[in-house]
DOBA-565910 format. One record per residue (C-alpha): residue in three letters; x, y, z. Coordinates in nm, 3 decimals. Layout:
BEGIN
{r = ALA; c1 = X; c2 = Y; c3 = Z};
...
This chain:
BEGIN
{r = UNK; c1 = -21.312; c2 = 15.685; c3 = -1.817};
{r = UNK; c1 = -21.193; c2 = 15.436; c3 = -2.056};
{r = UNK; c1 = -20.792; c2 = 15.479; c3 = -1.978};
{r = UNK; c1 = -20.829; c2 = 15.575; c3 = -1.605};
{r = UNK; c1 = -20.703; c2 = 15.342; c3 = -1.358};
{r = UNK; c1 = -20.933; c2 = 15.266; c3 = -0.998};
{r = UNK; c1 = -20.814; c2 = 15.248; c3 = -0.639};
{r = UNK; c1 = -20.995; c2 = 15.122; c3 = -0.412};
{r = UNK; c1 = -20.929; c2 = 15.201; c3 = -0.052};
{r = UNK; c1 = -21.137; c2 = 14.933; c3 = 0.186};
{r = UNK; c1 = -21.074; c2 = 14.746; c3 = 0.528};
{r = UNK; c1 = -21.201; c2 = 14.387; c3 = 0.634};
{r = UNK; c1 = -21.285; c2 = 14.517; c3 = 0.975};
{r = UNK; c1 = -21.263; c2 = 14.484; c3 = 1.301};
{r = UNK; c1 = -21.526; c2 = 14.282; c3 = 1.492};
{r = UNK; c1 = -21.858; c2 = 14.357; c3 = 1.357};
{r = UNK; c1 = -21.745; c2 = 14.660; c3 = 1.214};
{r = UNK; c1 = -21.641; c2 = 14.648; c3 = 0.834};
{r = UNK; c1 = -21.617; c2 = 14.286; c3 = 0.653};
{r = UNK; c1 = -21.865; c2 = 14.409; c3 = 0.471};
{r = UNK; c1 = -21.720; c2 = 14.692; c3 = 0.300};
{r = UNK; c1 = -21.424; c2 = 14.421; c3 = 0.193};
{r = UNK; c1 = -21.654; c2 = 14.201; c3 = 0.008};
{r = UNK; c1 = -21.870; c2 = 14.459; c3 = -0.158};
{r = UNK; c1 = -21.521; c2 = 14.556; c3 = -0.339};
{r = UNK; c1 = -21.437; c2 = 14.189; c3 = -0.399};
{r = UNK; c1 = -21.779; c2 = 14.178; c3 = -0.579};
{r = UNK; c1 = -21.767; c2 = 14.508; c3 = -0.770};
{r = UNK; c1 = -21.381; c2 = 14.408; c3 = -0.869};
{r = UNK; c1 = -21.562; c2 = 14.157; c3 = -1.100};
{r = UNK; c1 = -21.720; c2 = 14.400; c3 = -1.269};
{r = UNK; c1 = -21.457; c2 = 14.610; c3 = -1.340};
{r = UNK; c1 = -21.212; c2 = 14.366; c3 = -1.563};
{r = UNK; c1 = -21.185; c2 = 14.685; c3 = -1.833};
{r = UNK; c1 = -21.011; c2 = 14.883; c3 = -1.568};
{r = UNK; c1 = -20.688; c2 = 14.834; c3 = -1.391};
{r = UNK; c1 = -20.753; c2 = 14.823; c3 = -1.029};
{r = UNK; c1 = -20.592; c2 = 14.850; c3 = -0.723};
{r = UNK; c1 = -20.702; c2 = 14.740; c3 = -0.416};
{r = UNK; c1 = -20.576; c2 = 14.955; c3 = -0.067};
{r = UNK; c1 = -20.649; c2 = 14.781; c3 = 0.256};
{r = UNK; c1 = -20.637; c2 = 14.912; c3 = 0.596};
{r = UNK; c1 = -20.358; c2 = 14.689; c3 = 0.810};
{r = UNK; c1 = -20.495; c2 = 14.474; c3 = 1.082};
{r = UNK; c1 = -20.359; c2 = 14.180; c3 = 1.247};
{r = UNK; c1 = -20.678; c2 = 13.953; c3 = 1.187};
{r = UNK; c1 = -20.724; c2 = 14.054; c3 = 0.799};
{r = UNK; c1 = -20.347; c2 = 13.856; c3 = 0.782};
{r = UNK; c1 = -20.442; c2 = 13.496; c3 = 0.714};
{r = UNK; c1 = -20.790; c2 = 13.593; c3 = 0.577};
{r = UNK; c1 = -20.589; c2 = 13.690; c3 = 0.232};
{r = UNK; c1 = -20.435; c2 = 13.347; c3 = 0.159};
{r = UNK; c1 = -20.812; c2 = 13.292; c3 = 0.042};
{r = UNK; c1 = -20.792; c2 = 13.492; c3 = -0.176};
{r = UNK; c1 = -20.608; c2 = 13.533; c3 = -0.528};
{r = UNK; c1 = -20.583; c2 = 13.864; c3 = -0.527};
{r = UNK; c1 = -20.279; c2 = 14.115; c3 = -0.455};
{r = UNK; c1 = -20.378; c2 = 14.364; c3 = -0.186};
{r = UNK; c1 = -20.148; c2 = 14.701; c3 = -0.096};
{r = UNK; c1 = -20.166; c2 = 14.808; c3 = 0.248};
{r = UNK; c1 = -20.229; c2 = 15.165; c3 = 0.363};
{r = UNK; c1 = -20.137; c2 = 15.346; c3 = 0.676};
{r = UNK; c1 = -20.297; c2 = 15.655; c3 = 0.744};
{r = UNK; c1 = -20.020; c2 = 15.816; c3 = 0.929};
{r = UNK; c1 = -19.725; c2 = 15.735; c3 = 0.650};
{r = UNK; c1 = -19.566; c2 = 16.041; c3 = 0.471};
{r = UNK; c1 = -19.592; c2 = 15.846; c3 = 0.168};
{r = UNK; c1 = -19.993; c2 = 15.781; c3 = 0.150};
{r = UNK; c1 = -20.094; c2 = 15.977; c3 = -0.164};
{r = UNK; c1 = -19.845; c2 = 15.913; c3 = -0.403};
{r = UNK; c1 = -19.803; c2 = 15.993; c3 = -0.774};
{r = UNK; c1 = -20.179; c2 = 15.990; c3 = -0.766};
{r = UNK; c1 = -20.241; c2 = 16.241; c3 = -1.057};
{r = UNK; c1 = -20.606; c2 = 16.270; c3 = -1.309};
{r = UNK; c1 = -20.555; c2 = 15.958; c3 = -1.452};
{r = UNK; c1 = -20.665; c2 = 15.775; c3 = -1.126};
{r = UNK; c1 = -21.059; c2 = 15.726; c3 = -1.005};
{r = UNK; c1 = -21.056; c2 = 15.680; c3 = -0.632};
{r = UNK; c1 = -21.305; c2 = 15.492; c3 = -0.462};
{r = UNK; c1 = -21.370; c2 = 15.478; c3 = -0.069};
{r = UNK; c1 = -21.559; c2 = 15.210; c3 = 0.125};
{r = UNK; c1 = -21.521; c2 = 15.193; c3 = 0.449};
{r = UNK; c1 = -21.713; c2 = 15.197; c3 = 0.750};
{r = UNK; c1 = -21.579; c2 = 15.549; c3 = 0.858};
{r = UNK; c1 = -21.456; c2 = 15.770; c3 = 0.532};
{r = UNK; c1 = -21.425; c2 = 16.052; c3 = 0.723};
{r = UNK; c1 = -21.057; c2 = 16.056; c3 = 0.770};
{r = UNK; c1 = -20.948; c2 = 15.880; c3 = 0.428};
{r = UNK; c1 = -21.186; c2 = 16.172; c3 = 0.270};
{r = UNK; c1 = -20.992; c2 = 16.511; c3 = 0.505};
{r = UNK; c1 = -20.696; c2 = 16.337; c3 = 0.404};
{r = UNK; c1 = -20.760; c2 = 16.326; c3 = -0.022};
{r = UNK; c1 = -20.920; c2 = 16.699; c3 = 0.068};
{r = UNK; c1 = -20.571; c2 = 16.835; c3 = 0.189};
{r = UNK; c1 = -20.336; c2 = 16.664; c3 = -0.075};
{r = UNK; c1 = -20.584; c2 = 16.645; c3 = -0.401};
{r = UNK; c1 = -20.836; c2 = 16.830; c3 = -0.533};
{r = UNK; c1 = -21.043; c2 = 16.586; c3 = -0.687};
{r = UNK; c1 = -21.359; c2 = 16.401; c3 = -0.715};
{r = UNK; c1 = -21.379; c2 = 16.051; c3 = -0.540};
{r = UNK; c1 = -21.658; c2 = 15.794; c3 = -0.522};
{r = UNK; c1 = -21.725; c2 = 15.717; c3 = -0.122};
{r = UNK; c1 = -21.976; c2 = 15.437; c3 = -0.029};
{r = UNK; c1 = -22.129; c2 = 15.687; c3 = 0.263};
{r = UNK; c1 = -22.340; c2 = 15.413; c3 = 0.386};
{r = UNK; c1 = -22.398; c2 = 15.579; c3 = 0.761};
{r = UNK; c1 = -22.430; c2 = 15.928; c3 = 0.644};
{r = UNK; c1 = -22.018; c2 = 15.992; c3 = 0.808};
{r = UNK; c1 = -21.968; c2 = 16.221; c3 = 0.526};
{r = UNK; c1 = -22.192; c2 = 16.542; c3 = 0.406};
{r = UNK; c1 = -22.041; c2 = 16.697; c3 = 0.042};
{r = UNK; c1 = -22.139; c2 = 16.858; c3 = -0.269};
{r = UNK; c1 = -21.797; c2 = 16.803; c3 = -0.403};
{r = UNK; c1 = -21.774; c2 = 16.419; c3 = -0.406};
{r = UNK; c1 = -22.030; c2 = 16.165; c3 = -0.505};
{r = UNK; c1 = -22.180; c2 = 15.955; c3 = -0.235};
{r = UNK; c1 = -22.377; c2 = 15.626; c3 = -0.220};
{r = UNK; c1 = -22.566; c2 = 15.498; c3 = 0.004};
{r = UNK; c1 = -22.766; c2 = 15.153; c3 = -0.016};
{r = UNK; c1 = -22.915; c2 = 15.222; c3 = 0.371};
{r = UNK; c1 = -23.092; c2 = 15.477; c3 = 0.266};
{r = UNK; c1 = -23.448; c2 = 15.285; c3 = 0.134};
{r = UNK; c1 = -23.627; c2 = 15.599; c3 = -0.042};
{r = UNK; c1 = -23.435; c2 = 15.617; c3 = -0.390};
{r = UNK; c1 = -23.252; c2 = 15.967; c3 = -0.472};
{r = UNK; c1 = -23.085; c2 = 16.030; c3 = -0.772};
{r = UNK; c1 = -22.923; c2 = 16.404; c3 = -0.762};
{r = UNK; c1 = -22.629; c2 = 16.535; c3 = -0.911};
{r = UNK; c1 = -22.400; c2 = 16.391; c3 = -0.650};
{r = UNK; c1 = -22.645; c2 = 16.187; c3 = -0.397};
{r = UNK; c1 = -22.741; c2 = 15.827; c3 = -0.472};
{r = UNK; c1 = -22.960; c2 = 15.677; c3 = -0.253};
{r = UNK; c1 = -23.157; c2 = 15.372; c3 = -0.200};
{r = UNK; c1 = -23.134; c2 = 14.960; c3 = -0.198};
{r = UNK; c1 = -23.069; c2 = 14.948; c3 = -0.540};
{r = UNK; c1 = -22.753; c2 = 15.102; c3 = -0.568};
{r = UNK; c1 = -22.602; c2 = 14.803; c3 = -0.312};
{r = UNK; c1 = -22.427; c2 = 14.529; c3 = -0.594};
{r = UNK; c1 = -22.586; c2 = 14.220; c3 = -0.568};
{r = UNK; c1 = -22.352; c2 = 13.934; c3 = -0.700};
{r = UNK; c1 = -22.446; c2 = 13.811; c3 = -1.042};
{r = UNK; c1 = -22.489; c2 = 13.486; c3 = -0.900};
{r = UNK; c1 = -22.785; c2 = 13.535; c3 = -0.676};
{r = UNK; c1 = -22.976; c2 = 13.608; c3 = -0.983};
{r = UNK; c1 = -23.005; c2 = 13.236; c3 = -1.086};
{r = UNK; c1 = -23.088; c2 = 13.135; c3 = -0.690};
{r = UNK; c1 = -23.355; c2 = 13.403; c3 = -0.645};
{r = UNK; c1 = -23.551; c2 = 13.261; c3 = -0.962};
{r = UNK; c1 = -23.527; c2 = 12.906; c3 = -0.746};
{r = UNK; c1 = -23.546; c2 = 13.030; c3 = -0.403};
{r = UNK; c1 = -23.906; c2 = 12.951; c3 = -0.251};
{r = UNK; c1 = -24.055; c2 = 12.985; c3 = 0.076};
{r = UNK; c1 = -24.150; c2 = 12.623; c3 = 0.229};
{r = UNK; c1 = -24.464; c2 = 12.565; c3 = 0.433};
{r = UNK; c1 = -24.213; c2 = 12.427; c3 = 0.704};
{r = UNK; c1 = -23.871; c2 = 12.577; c3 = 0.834};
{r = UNK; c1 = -23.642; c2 = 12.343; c3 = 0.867};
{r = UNK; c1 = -23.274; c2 = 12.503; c3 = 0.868};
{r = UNK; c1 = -23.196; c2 = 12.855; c3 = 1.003};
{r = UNK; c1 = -22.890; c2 = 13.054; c3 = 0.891};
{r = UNK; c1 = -22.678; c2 = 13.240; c3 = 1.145};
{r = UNK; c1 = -22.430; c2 = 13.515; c3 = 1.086};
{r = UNK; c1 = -22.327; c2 = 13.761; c3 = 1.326};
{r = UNK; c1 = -22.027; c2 = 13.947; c3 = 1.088};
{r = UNK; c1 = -21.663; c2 = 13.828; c3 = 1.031};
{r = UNK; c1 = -21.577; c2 = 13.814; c3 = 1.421};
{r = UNK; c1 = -21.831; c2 = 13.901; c3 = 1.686};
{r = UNK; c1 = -21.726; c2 = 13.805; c3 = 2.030};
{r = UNK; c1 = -21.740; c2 = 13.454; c3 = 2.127};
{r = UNK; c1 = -21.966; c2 = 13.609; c3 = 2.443};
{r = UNK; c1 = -22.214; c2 = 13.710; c3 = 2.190};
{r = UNK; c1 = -22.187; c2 = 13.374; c3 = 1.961};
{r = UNK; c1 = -22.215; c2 = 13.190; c3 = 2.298};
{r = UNK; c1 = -22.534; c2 = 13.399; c3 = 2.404};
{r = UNK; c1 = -22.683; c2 = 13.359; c3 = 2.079};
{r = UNK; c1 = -22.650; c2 = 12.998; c3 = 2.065};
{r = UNK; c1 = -22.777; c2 = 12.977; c3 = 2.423};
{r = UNK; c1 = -23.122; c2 = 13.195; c3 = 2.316};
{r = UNK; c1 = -23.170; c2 = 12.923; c3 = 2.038};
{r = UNK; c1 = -23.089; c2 = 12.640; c3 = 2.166};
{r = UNK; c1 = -23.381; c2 = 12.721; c3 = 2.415};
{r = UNK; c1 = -23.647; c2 = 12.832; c3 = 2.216};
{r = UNK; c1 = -23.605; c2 = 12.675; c3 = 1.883};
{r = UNK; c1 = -23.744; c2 = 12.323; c3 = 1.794};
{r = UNK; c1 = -23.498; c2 = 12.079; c3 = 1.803};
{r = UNK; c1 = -23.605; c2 = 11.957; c3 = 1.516};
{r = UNK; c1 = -23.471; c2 = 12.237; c3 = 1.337};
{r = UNK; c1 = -23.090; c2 = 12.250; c3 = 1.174};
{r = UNK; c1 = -22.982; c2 = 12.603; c3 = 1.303};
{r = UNK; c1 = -22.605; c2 = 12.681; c3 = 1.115};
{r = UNK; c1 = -22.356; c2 = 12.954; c3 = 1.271};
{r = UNK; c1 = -22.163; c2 = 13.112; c3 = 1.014};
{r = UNK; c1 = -21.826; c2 = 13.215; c3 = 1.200};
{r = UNK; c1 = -21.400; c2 = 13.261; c3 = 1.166};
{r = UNK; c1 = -21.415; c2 = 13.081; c3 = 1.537};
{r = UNK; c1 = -21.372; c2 = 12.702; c3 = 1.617};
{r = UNK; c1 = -21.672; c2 = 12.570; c3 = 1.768};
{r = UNK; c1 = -21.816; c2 = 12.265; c3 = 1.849};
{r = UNK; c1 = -22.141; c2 = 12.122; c3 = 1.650};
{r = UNK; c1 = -22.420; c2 = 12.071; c3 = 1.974};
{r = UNK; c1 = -22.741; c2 = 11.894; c3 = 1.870};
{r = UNK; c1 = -22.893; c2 = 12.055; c3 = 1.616};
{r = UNK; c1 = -22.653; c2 = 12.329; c3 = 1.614};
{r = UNK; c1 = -22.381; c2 = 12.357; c3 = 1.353};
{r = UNK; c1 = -22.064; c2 = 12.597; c3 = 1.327};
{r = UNK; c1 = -21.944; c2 = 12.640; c3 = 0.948};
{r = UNK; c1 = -21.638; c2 = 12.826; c3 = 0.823};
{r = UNK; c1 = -21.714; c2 = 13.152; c3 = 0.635};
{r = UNK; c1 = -21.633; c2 = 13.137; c3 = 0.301};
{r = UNK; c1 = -21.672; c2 = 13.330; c3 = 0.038};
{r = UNK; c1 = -21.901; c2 = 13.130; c3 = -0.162};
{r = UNK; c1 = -22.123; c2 = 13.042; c3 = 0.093};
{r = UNK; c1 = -22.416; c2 = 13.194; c3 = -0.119};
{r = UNK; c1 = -22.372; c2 = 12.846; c3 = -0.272};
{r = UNK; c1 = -22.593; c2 = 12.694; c3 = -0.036};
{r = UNK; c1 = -22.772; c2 = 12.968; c3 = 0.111};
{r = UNK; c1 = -23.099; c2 = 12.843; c3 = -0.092};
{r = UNK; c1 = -23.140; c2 = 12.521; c3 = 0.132};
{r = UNK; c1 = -23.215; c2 = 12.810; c3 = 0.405};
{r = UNK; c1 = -23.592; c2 = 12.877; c3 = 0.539};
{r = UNK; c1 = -23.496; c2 = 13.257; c3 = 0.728};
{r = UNK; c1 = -23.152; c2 = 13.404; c3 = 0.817};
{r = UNK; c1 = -23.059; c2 = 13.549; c3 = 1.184};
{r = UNK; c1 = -22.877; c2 = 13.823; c3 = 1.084};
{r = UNK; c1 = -22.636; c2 = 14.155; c3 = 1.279};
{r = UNK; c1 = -22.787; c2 = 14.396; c3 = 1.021};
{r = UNK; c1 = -22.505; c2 = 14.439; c3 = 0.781};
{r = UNK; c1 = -22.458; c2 = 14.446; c3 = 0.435};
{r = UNK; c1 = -22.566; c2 = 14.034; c3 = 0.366};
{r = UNK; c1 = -22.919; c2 = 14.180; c3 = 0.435};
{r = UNK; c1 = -22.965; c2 = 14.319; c3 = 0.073};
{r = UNK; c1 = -22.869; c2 = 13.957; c3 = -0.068};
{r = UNK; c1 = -23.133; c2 = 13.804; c3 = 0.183};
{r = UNK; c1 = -23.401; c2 = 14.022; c3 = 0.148};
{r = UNK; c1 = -23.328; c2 = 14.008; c3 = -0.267};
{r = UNK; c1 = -23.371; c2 = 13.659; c3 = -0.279};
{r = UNK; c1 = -23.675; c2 = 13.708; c3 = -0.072};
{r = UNK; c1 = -23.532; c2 = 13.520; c3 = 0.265};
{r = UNK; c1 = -23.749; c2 = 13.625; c3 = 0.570};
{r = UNK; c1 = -23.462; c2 = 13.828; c3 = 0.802};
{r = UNK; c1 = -23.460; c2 = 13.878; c3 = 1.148};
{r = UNK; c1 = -23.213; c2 = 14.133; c3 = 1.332};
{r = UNK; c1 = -23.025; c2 = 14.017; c3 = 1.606};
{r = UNK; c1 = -22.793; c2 = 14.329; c3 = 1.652};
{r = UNK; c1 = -22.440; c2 = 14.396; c3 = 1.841};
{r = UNK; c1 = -22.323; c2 = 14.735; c3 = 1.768};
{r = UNK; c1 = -22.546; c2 = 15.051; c3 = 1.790};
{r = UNK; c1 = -22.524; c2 = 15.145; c3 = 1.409};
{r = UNK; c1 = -22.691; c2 = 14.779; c3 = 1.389};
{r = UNK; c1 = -22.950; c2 = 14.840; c3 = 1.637};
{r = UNK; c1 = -23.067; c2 = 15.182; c3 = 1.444};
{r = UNK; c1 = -23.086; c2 = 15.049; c3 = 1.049};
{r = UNK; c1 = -23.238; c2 = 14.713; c3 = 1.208};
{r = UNK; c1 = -23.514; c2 = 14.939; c3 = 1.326};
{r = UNK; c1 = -23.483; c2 = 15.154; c3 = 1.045};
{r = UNK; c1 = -23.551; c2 = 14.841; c3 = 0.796};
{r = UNK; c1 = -23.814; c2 = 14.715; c3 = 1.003};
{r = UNK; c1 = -24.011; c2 = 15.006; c3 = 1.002};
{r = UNK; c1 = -24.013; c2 = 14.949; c3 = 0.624};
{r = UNK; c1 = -24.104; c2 = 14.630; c3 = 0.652};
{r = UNK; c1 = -23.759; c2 = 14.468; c3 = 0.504};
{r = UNK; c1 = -23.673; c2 = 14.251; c3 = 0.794};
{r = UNK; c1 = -23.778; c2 = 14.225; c3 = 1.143};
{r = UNK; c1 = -23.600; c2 = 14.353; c3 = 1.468};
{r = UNK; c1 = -23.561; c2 = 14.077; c3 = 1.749};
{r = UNK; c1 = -23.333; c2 = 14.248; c3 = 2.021};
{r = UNK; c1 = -22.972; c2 = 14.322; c3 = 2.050};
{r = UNK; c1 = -22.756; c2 = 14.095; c3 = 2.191};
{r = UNK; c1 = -22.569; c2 = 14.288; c3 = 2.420};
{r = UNK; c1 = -22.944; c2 = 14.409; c3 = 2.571};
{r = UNK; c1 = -22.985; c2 = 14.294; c3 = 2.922};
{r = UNK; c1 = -23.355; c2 = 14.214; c3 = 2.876};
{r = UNK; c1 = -23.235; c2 = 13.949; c3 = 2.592};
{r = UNK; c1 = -23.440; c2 = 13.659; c3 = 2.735};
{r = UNK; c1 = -23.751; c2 = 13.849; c3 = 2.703};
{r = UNK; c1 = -24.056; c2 = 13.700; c3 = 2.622};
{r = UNK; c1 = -24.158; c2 = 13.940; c3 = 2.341};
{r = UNK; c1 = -23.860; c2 = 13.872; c3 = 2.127};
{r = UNK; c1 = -23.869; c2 = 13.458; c3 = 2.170};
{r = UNK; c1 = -24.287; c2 = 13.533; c3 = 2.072};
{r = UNK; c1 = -24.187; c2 = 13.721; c3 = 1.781};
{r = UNK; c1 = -23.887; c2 = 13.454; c3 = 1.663};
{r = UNK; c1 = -24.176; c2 = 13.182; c3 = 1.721};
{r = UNK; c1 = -24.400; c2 = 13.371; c3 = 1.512};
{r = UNK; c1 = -24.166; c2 = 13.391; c3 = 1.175};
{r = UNK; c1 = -24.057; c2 = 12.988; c3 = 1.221};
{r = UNK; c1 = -24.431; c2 = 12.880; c3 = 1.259};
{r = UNK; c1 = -24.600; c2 = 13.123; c3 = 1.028};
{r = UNK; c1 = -24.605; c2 = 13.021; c3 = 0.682};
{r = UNK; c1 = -24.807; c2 = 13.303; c3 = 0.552};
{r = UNK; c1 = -24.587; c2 = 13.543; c3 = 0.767};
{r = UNK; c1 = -24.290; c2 = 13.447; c3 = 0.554};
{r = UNK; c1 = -24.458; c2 = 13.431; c3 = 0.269};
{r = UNK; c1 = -24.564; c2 = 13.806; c3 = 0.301};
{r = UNK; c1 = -24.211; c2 = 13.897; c3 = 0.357};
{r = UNK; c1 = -24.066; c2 = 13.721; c3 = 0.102};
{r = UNK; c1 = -24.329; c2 = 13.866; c3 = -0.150};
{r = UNK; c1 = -24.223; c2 = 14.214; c3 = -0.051};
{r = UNK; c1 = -23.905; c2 = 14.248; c3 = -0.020};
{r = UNK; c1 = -23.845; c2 = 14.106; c3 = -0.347};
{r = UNK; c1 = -24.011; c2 = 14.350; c3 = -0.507};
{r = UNK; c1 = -23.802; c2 = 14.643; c3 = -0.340};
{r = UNK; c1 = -23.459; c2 = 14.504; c3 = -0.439};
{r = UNK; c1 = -23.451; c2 = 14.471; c3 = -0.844};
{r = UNK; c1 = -23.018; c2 = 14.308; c3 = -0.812};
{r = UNK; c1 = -22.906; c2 = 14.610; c3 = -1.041};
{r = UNK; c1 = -22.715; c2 = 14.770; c3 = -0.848};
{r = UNK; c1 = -22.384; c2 = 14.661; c3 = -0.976};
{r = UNK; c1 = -22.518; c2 = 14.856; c3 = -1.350};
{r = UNK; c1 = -22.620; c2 = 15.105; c3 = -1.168};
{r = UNK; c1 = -22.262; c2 = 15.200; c3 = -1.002};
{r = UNK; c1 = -22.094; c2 = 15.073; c3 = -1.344};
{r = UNK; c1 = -22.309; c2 = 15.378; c3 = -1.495};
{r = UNK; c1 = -22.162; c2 = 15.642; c3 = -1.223};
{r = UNK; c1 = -21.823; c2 = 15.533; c3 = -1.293};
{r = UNK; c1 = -21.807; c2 = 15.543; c3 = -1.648};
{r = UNK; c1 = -21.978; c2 = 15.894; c3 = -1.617};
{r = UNK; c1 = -21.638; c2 = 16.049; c3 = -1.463};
């Protein structure tokens, strides 16, 4: 694997739907300075601006172009991760006959032939092409160092918000409406979002940015979608609660909270969002110390932050 080249085909998304996938390359695409890497992007209008923060050259793909797969030959390693691989995968399947990595985090794709990873999946599996379980997500080297600071205080004082890369401003709205009813004003609650809004009370809107794991220590428990920013959370030990938009988010929030790695709130978009067993269950996570305590202690024991070795180790194995 030494020679090969990588490309990487990802997409930032499309409202809740994908960011995700975009960082996770940005992250492993620090780990993979021996290689020479490109990165393929799916074209969208929003994903434009979003690159000048970045000093990185991107490609865009096109799915329908006559000139998608070309001059791929052995040499290259092809990595997929994006919310949907079906069609990028049918595509490789009728032009190449080779082996590609594909982060299969929703179970889209089914395959003996290709190797598949998939974080979601909490019960570790290690077969000759299946690799399953939290600890094949890449944790950024950083958290390391904030974990082994990171402590759960007998009071919660600020609350971390982040609904993906661009939720509606409906659901922002609605979600800032729930808390600024039923939180203690006393409380710093901060919305991490790519919208202008303005700061009310005790409610803050911040920029996402890239390195906002800088500060993500000075946080008591994170309001969270359900994607991929749980498995940094839950590593660091950060009590999580799922306030879900799409239906994939609704199913893994339930999913994770069956295993105890989390806890599911409601969704959003539910009409019964006001209800007085999910402000009863919010209550209980902000005023229990020992609650978050118990969920920091576990959850940090499930998630060891090796996953980036871990994916190194499949690579280098082609």
């Amino acid at each position: 694997m030494k020679n090969k080249k990588i490309i990487i085909f990802t997409e930032y998304g499309n409202n809740t739907k994908g960011s995700g996938h975009f960082y996770r390359v940005l992250n492993l695409l620090l780990n993979l300075k021996k290689f020479k890497v490109e990165i393929y992007i799916k074209k969208i209008r929003k994903f434009a601006d979003l690159t000048k923060n970045f000093k990185l050259k991107f490609q865009f793909y096109n799915l329908k172009s006559k000139n998608f797969i070309k001059n791929y030959s052995d040499e290259y390693l092809i990595i997929l991760d994006v919310y949907n691989p079906s069609l990028l995968v049918n595509k490789f399947d009728n032009l190449l006959n080779k082996k590609i990595i594909i982060f299969n985090d929703l179970n889209f794709i089914s395959s003996n032939k290709h190797i598949l990873i998939n974080p979601q999946k909490i019960q570790n599996s290690n077969k000759r092409n299946l690799f399953e379980g939290l600890n094949y997500f890449p944790i950024k080297k950083n958290f390391k160092e904030i974990r082994y600071k990171y402590r759960i205080r007998q009071k919660v004082k600020k609350i971390f918000v982040f609904l993906g890369s661009f939720p509606s401003k409906k659901n922002i709205i609605k979600m800032q409406i729930f808390l600024n009813k039923y939180v203690d004003k006393s409380i710093q609650i901060d919305f991490y979002v790519n919208y202008d809004f303005k700061d009310v009370g005790n409610i803050s809107f911040k920029k996402i940015d890239i390195d906002y794991y800088k500060f993500i220590n000075k946080y008591d428990i994170a309001l969270i979608s359900g994607g991929f920013i749980k498995f940094e959370l839950l590593y660091l030990g950060m009590p999580v609660a799922y306030f879900t938009i799409e239906k994939h988010q609704l199913n893994l929030a339930k999913y994770f909270t069956k295993n105890r790695l989390g806890y599911f709130i409601n969704n959003i978009n539910s009409n019964d969002f006001y209800n007085k067993k999910s402000i009863s269950f919010l209550s209980k996570i902000i005023q229990s110390y020992n609650f978050r305590k118990k969920m920091f202690n576990y959850s940090r024991k499930k998630i060891d932050g090796y996953g980036i070795q871990r994916i190194l180790d499949i690579i280098k194995k082609i």
